[in-house]
TIDOGU-621435 format. One record per atom (N, C-alpha, C): residue in one letter; atom name; x negated, y, z negated; residue number from 0. Coordinates in steps of 0.1 Angstrom, whole numbers, padded with zeros to 4 digits. Atoms other than C-alpha are relative to their C-alpha. Example, Ala and Ser with C-alpha at 12.3 -4.5 7.8 and 13.67 -1.06 7.14 Angstrom:
# residues 2
  r   a      x      y      z    k
  a   N  -0009  -0012   0000    0
  a  CA  -0123  -0045  -0078    0
  a   C  -0009   0012   0000    0
  s   N   0009  -0011   0000    1
  s  CA  -0137  -0011  -0071    1
  s   C   0008   0011  -0008    1
This chain:
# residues 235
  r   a      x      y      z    k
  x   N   0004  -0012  -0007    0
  x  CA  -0584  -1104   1280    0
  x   C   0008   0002   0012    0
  x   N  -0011  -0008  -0012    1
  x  CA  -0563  -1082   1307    1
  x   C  -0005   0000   0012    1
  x   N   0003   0000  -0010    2
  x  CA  -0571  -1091   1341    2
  x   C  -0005   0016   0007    2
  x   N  -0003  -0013  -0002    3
  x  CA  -0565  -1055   1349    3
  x   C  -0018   0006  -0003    3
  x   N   0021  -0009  -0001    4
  x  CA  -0605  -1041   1337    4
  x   C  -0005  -0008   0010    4
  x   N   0009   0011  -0008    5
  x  CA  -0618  -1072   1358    5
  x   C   0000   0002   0016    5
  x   N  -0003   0003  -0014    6
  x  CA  -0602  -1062   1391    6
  x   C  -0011   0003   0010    6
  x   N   0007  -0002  -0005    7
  x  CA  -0630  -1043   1403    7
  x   C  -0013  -0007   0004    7
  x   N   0009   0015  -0002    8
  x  CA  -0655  -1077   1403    8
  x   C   0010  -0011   0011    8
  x   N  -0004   0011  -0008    9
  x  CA  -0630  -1094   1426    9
  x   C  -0007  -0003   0012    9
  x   N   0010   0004  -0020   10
  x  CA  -0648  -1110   1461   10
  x   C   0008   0007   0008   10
  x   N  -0008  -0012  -0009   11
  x  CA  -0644  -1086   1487   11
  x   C   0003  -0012   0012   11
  x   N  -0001   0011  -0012   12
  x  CA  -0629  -1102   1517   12
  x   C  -0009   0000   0017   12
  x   N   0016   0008  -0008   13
  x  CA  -0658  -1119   1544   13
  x   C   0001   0011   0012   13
  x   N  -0006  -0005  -0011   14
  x  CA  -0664  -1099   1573   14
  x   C  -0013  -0007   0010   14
  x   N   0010   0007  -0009   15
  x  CA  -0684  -1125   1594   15
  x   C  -0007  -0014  -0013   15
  x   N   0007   0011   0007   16
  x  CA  -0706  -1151   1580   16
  x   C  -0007   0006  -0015   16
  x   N   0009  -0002   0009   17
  x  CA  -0727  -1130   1561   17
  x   C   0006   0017  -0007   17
  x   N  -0005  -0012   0006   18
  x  CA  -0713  -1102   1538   18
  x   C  -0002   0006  -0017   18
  x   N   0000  -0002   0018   19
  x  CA  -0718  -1081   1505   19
  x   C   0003   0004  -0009   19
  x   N  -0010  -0004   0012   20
  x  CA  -0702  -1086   1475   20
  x   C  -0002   0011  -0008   20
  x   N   0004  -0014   0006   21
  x  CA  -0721  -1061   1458   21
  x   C  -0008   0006   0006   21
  x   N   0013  -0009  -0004   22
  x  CA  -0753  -1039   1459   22
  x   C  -0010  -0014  -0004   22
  x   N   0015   0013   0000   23
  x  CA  -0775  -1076   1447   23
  x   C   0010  -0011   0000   23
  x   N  -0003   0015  -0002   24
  x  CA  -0752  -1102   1457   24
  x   C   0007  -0001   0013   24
  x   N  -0001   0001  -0014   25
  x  CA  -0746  -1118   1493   25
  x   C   0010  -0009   0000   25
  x   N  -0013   0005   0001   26
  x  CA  -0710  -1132   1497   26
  x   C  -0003  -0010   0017   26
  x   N   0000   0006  -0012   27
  x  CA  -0714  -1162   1528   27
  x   C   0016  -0007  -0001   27
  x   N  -0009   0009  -0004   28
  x  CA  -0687  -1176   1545   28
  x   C   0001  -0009   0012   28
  x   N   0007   0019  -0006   29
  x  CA  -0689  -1217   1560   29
  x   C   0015   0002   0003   29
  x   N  -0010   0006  -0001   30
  x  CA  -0663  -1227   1584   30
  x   C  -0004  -0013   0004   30
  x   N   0005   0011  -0011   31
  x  CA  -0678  -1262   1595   31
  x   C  -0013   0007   0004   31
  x   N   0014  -0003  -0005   32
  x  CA  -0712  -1246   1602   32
  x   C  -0010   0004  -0012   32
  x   N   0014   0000   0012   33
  x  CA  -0746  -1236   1584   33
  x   C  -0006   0012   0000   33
  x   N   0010  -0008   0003   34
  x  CA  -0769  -1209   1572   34
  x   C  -0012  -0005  -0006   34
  x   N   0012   0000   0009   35
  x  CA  -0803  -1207   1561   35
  x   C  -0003   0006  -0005   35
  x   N   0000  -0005   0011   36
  x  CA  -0811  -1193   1531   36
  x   C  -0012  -0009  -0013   36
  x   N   0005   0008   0004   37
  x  CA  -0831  -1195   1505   37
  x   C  -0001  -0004  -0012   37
  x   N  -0006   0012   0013   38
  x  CA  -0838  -1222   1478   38
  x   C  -0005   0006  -0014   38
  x   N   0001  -0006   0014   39
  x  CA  -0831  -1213   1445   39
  x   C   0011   0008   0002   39
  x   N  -0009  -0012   0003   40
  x  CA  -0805  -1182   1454   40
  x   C   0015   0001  -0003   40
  x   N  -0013   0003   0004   41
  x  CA  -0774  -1198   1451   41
  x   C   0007   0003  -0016   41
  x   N  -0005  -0007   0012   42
  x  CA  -0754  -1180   1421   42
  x   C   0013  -0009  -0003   42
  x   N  -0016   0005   0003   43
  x  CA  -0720  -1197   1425   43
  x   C   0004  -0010   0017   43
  x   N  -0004   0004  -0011   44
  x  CA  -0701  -1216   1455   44
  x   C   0016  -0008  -0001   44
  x   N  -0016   0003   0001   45
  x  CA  -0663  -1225   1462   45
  x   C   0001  -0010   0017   45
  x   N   0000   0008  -0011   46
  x  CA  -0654  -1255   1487   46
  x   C  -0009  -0009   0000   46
  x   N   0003   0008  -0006   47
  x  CA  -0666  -1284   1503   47
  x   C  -0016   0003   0010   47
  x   N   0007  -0008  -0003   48
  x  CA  -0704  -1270   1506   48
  x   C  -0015  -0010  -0003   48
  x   N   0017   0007  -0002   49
  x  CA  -0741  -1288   1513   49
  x   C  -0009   0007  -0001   49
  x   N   0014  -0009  -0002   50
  x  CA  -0775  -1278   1503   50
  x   C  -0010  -0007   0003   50
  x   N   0006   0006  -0007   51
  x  CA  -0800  -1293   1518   51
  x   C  -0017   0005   0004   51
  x   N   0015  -0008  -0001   52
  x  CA  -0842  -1285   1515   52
  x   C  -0005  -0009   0014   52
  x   N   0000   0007  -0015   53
  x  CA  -0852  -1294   1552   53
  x   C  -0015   0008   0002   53
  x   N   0009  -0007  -0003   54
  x  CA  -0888  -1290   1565   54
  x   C   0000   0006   0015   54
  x   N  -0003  -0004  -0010   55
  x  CA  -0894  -1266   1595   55
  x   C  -0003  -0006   0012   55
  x   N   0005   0003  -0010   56
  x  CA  -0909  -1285   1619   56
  x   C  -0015  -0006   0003   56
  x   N   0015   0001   0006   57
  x  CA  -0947  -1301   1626   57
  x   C  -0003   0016   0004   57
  x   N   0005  -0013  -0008   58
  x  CA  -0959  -1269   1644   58
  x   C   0000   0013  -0014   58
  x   N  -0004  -0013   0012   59
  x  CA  -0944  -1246   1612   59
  x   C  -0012  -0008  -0013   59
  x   N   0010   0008   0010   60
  x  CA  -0963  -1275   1587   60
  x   C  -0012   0004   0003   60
  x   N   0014  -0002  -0001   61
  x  CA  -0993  -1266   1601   61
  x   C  -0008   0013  -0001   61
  x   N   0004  -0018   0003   62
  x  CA  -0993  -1227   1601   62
  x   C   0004   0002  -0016   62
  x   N  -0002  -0003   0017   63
  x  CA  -0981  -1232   1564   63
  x   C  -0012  -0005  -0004   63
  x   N   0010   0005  -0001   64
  x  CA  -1011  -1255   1559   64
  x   C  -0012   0008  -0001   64
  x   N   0007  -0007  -0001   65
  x  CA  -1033  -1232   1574   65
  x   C  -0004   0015  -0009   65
  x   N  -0001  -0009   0000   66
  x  CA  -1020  -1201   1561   66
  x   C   0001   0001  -0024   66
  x   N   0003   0002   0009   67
  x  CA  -1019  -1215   1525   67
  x   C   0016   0011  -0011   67
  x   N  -0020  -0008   0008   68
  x  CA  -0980  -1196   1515   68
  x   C   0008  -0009   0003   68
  x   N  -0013   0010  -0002   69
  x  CA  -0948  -1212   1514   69
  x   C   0013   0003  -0011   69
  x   N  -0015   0000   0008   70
  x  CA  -0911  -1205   1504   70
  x   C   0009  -0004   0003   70
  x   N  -0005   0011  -0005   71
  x  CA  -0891  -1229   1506   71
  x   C   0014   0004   0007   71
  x   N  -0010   0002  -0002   72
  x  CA  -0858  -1229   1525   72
  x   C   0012  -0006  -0001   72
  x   N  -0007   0012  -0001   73
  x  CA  -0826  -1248   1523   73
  x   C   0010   0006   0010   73
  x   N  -0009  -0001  -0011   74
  x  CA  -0800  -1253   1551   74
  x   C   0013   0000  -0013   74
  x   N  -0014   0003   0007   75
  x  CA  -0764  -1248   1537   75
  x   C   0007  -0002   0008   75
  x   N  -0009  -0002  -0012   76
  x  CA  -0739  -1261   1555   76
  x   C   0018  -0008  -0006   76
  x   N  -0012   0010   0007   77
  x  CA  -0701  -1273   1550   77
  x   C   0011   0011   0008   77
  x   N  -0010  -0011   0002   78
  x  CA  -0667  -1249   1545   78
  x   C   0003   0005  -0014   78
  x   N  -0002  -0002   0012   79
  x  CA  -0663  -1229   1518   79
  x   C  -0008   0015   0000   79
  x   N   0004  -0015   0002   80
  x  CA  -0679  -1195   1501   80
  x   C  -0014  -0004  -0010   80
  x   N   0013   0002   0014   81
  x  CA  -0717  -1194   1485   81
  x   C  -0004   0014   0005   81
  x   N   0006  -0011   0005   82
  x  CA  -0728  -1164   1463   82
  x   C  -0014  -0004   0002   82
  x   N   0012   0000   0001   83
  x  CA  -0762  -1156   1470   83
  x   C  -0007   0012  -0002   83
  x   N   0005  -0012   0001   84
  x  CA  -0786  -1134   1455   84
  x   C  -0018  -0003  -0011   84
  x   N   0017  -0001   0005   85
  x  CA  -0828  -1129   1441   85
  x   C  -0001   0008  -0009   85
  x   N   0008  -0008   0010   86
  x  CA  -0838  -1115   1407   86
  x   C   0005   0010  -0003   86
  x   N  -0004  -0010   0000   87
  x  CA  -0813  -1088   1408   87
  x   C  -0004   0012   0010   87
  x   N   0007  -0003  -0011   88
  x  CA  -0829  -1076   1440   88
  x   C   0014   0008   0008   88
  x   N  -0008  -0005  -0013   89
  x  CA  -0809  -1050   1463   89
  x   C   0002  -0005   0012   89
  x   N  -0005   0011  -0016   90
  x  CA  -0792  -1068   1495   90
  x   C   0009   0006   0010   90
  x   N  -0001  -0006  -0014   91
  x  CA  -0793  -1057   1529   91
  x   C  -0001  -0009   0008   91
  x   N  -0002   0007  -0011   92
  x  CA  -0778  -1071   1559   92
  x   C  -0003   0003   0013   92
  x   N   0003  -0008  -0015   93
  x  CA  -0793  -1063   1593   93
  x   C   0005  -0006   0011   93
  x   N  -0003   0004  -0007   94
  x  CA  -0786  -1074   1621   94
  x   C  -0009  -0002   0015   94
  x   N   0009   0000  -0015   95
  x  CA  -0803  -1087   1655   95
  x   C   0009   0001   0014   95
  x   N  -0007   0004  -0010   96
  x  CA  -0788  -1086   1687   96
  x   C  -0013  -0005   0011   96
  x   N   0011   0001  -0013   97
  x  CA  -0811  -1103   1714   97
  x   C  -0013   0006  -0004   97
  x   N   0009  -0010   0003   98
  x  CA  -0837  -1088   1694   98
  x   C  -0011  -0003  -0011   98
  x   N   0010   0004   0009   99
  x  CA  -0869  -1094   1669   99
  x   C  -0002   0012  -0010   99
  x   N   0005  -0010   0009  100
  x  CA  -0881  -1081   1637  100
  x   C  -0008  -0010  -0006  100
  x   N   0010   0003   0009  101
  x  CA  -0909  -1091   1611  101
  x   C   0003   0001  -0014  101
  x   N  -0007  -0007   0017  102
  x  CA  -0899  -1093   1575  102
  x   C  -0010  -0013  -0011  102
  x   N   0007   0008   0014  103
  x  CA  -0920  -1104   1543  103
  x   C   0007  -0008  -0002  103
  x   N  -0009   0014   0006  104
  x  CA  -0910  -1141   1535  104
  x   C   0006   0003  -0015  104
  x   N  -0005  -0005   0009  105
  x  CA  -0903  -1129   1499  105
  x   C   0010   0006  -0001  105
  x   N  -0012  -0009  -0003  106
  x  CA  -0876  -1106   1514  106
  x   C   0012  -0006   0005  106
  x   N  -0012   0004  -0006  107
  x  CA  -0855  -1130   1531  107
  x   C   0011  -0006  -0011  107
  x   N  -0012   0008   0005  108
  x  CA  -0823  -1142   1517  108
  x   C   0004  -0011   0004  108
  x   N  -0001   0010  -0009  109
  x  CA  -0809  -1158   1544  109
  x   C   0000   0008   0014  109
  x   N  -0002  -0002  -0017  110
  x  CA  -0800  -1159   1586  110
  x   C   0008  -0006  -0001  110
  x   N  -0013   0008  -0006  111
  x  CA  -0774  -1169   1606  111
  x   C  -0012  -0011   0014  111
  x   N   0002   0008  -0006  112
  x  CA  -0779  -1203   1628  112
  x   C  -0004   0005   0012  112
  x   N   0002  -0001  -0014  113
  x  CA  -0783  -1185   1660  113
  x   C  -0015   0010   0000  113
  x   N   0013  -0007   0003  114
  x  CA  -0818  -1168   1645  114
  x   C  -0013  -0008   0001  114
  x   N   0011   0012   0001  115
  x  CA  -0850  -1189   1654  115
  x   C  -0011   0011  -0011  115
  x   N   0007  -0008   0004  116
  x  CA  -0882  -1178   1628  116
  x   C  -0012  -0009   0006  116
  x   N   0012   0009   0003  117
  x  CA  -0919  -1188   1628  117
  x   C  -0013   0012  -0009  117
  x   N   0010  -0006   0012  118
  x  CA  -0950  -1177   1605  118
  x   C  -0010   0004   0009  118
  x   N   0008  -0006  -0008  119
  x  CA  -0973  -1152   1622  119
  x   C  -0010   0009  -0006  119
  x   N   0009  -0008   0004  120
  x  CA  -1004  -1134   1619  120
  x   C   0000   0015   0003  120
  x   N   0002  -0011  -0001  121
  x  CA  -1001  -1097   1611  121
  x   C  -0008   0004   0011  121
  x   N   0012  -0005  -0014  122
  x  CA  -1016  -1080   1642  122
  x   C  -0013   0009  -0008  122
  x   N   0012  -0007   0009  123
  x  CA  -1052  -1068   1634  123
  x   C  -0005  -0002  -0013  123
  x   N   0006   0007   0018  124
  x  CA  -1056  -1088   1602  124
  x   C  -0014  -0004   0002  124
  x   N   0013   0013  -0004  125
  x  CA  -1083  -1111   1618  125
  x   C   0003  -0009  -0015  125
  x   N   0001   0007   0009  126
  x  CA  -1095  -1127   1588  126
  x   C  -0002   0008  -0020  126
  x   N   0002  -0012   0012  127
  x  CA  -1093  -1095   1563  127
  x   C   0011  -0006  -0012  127
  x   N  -0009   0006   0008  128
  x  CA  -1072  -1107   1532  128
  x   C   0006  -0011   0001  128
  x   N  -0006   0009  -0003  129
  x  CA  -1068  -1137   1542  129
  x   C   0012  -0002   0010  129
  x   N  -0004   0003  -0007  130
  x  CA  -1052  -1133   1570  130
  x   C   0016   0009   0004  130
  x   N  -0011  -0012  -0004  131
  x  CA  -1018  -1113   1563  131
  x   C   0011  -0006   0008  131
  x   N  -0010   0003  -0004  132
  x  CA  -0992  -1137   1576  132
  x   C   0015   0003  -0007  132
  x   N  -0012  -0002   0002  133
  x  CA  -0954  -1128   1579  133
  x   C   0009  -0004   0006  133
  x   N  -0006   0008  -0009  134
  x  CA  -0925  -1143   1594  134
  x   C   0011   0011   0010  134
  x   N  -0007  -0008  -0016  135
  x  CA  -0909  -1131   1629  135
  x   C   0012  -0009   0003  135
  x   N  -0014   0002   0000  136
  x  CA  -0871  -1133   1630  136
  x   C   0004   0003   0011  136
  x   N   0003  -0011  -0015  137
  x  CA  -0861  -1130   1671  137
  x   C   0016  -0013   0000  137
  x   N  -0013   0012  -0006  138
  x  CA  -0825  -1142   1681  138
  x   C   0014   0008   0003  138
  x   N  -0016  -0008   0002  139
  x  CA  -0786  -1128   1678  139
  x   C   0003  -0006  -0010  139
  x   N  -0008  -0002   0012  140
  x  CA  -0773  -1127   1644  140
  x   C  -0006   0007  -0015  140
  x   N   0003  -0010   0014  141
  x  CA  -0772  -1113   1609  141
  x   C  -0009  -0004  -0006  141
  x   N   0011   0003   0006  142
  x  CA  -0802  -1116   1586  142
  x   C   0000   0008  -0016  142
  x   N   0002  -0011   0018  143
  x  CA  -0800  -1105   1545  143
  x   C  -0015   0002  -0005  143
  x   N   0010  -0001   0009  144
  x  CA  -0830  -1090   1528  144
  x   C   0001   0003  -0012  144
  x   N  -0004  -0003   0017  145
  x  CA  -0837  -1081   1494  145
  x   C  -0011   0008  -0002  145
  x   N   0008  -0010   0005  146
  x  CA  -0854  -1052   1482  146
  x   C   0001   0000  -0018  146
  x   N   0004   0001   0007  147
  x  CA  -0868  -1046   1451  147
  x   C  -0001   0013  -0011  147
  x   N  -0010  -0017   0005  148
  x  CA  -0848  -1012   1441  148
  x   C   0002   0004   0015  148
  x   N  -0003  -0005  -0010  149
  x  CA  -0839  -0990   1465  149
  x   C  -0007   0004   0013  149
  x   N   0008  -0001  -0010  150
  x  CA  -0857  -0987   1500  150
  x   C  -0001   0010   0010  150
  x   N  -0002  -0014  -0010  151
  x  CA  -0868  -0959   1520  151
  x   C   0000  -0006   0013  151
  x   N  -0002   0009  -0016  152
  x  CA  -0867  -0967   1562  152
  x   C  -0005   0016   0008  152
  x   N   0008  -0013  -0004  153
  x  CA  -0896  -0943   1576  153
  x   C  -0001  -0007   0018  153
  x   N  -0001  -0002  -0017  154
  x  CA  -0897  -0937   1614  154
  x   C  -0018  -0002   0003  154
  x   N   0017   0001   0001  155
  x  CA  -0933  -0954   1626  155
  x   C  -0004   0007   0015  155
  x   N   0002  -0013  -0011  156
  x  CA  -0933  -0928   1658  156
  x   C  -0015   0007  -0003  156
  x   N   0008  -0003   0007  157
  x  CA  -0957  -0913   1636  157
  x   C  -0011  -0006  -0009  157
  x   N  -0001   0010   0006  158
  x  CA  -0984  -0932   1624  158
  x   C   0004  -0007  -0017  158
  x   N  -0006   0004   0015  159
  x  CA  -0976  -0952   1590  159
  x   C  -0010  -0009  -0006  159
  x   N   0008   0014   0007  160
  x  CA  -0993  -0971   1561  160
  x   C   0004  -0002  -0013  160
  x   N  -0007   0005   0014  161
  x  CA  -0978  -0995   1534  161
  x   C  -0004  -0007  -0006  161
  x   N   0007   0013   0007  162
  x  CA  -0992  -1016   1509  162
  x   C   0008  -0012   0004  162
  x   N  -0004   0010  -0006  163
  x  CA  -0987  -1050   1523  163
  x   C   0014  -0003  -0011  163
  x   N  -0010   0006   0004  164
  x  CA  -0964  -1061   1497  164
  x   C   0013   0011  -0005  164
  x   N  -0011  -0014  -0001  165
  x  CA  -0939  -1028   1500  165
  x   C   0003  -0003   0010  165
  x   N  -0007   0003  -0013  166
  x  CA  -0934  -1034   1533  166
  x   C   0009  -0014   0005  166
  x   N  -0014   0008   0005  167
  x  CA  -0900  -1051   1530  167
  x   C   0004  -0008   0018  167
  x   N  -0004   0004  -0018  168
  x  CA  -0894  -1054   1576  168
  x   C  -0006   0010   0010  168
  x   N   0003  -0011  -0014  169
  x  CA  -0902  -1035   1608  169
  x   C   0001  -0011   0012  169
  x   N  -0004   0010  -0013  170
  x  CA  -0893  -1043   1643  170
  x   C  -0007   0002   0008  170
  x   N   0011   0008  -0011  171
  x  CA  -0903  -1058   1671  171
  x   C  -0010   0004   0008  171
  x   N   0012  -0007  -0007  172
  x  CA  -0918  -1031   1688  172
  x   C  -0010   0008  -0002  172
  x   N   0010  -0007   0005  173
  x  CA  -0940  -1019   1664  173
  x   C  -0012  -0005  -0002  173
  x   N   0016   0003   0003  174
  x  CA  -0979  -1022   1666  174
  x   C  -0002   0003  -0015  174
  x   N   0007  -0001   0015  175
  x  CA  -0995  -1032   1635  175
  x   C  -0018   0004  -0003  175
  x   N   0015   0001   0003  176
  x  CA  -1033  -1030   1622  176
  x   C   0000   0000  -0012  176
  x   N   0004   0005   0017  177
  x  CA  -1048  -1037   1586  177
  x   C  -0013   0013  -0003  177
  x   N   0012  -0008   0004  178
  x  CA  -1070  -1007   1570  178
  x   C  -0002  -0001  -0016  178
  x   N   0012   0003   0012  179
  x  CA  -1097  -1016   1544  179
  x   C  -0004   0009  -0007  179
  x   N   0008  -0007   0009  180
  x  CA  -1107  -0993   1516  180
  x   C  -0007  -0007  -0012  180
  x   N   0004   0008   0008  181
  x  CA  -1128  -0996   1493  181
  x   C  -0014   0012  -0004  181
  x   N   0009  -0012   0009  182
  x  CA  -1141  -0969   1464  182
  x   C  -0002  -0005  -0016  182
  x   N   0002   0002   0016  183
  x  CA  -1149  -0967   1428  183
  x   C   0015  -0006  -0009  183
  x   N  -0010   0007   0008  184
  x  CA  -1115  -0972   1414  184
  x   C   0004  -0009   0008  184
  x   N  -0005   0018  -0004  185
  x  CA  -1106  -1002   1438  185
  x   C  -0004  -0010  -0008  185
  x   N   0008   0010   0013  186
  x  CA  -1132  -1021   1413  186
  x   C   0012  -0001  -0010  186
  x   N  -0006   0006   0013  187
  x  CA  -1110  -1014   1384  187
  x   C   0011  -0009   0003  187
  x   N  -0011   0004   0000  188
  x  CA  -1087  -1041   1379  188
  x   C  -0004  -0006   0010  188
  x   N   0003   0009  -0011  189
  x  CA  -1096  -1056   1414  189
  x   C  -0010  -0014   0002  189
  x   N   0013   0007   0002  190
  x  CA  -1114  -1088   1418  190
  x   C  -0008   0000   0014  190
  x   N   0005  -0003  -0010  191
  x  CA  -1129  -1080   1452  191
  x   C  -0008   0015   0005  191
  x   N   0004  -0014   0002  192
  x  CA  -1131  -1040   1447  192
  x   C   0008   0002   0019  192
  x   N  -0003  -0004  -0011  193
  x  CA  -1111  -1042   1483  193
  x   C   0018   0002   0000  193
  x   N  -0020  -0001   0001  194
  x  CA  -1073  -1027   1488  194
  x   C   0002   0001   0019  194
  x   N  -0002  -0003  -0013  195
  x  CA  -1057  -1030   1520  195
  x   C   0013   0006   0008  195
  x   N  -0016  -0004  -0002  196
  x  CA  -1026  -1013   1536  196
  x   C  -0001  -0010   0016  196
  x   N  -0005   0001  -0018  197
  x  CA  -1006  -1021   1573  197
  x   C   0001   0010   0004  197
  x   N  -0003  -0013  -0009  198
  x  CA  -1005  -0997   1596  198
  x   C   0008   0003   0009  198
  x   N  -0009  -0001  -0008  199
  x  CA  -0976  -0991   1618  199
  x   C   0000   0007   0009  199
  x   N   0002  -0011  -0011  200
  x  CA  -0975  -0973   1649  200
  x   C   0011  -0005   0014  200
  x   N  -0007  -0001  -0008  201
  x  CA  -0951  -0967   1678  201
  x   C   0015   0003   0001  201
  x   N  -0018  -0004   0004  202
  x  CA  -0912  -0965   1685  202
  x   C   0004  -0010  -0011  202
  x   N  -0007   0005   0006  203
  x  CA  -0895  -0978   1658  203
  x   C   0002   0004  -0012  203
  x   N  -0001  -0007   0015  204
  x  CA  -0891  -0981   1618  204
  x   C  -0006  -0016  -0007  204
  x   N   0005   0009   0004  205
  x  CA  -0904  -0999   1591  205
  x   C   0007   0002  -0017  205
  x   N  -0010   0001   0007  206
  x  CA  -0884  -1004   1557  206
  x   C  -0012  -0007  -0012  206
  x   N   0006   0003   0011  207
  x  CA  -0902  -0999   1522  207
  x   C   0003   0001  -0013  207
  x   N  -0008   0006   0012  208
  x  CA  -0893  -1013   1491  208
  x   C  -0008   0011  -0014  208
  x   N   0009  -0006   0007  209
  x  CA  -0905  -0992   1458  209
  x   C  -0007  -0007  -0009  209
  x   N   0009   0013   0006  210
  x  CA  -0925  -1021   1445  210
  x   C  -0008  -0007   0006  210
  x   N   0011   0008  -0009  211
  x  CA  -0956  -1042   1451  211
  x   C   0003  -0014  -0001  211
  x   N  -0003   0015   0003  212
  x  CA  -0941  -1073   1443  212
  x   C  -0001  -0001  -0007  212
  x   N   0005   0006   0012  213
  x  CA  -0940  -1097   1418  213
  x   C  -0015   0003  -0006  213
  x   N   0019  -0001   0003  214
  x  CA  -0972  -1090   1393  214
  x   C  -0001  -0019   0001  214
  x   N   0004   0015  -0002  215
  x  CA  -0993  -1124   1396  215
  x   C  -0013   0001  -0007  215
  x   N   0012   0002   0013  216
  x  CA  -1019  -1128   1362  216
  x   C  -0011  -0006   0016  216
  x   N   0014   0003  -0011  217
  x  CA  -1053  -1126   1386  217
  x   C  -0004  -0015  -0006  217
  x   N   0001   0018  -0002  218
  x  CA  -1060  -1163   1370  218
  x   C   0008  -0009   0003  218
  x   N  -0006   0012  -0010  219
  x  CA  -1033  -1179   1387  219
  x   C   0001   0004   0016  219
  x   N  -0002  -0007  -0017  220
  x  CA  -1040  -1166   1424  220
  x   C  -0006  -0013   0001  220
  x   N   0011   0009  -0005  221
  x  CA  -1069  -1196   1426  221
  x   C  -0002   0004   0010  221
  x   N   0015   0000  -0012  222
  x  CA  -1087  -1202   1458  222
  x   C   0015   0001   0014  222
  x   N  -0005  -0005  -0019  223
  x  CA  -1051  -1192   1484  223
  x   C   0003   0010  -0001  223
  x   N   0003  -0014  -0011  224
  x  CA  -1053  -1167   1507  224
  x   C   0017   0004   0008  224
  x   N  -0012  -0004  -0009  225
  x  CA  -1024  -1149   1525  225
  x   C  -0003   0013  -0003  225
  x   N   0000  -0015  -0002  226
  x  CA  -1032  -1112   1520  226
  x   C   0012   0010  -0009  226
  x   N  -0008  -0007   0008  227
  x  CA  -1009  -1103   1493  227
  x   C   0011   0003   0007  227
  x   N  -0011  -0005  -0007  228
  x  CA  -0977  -1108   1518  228
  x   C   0015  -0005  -0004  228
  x   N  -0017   0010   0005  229
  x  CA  -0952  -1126   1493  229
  x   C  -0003  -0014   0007  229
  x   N   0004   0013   0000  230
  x  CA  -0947  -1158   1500  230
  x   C   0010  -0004   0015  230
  x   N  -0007   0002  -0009  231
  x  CA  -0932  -1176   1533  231
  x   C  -0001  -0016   0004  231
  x   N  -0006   0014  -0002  232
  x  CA  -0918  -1207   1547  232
  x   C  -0007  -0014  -0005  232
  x   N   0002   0016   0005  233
  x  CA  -0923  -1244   1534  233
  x   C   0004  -0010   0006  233
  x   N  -0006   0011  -0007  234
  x  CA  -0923  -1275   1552  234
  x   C   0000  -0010  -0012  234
């Protein structure tokens, strides 16, 4: 076969650590240093390259513990190039400068080293769905998500409300709260008869995916709780 049809699949060339080969696949480049990323997304890799499942810390063990979610991470580290990409998922690179955002553990791909995270309670959850934990990205550098088709990116100036598991990120300076319905058709199909959105409000944006997530057969949910927020970190 003629190289020539194939040229348009060649690796585009890196423009930083974190870059994208396509519209669902995340092209990294390792000089001697590491990313986090996560486990399972590895598609391919070229070079002299480590993976490594590392837990976050006690302090993160114990909010995972509590919070009863968990996805796991691995450190990559070495020199070399690793493809990375989720389920055929759309992949978006953002970026932080000195700066925080909130993003559904389900959504992450990866970070760059210079990004600290930790697992936090939705503001205004209390104890409504179990709680409604998501993880808070605050540092300087790039960050990949992954959507689940293409994503709209609504201005929360105005207020906003998303089903928890559509709501792909929103930043730092957006007030959240949790609103409870609960009518005749919530029953069908529901085992509680309660649906809950987020509510967004203030300067910023919040970035929604056109999907509720993965479906999850109601007899394997058992007895944990997290509020239908995807899944997040693993010690």
């Amino acid at each position: 076969m003629s190289e020539t049809n194939l040229e348009q699949f060649r690796e585009v060339t890196p423009a930083g650590r974190l870059t994208l080969q396509n519209s669902a696949m995340l092209k990294v480049s390792l000089q001697n240093d590491q990313i986090q990323a996560k486990l399972g997304s590895m598609v391919a890799y070229q070079g002299d390259v480590r993976f490594e499942h590392k837990g976050g810390g006690l302090g993160r063990f114990f909010k995972k513990a509590m919070t009863g979610e968990g996805t796991q991470l691995m450190t990559v580290t070495g020199t070399g190039e690793v493809f990375l990409a989720h389920d055929k998922r759309k992949v978006m690179v953002l970026e932080l400068d000195n700066d925080r955002m909130t993003v559904n553990g389900d959504n992450i791909l990866a970070f760059e080293p210079g990004i600290d995270w930790d697992i936090r309670r939705v503001e205004g959850a209390g104890r409504l769905a179990g709680g409604m934990f998501n993880v808070v990205l605050e540092g300087t550098g790039k960050v990949a998500v992954t959507s689940d088709g293409e994503p709209v990116l609504l201005d929360t100036s105005t207020p906003t409300f998303a089903d928890p598991d559509s709501a792909i990120a929103w930043s730092g300076g957006v007030r959240t709260s949790v609103k409870s319905d609960v009518s005749f058709k919530t029953f069908i199909g529901k085992g509680s008869g309660e649906t809950f959105q987020i509510g967004f409000d203030g300067p910023g944006w919040v970035l929604i995916q056109p999907s509720e997530g993965p479906t999850i057969p109601e007899h394997s949910h058992g007895g944990q709780g997290g509020g239908g927020m995807g899944s997040f970190f693993e010690d």
